[in-house]
N, C-alpha and C positions, 0 to 999 in steps of 0.2 A: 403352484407357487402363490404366497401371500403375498399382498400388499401392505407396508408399514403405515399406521396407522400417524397421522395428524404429532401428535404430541412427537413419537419416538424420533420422526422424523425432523422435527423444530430442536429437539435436545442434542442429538447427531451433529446436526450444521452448525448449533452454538460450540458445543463441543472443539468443535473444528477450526472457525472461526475463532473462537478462544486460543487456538495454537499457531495459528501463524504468524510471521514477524508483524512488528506494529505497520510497514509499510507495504506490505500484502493486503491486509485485512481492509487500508482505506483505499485500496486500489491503484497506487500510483509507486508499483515497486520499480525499483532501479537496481538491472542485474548486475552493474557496476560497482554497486557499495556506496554511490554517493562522493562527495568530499569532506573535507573537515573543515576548508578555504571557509573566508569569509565572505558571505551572498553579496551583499556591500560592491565587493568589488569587479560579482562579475553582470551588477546591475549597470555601476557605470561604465565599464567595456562596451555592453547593448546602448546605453544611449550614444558613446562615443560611436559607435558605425551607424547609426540612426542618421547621422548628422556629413 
């Protein structure tokens, strides 16, 4: 069996990385989906129980 050489290897993983969602790729997926809600509001919730 061969070893894939340096380059083929680096083209592969871009390749790859090229395909997955934008929120995969920077490592901080949510298998949720997320919300549409406004961040805003559930900033002030956490400081309201903060207190």
């Amino acid at each position: 069996m061969t070893t894939p050489d340096r380059d083929d290897l680096e083209a592969r993983a871009k390749d790859y990385v090229e395909h997955l969602p934008a929120e995969t790729a920077l490592g901080n997926a949510d298998p949720a989906g997320g919300v549409d809600s406004d961040p805003k509001a559930f900033d002030e919730a956490a400081e309201e129980n903060q207190q």
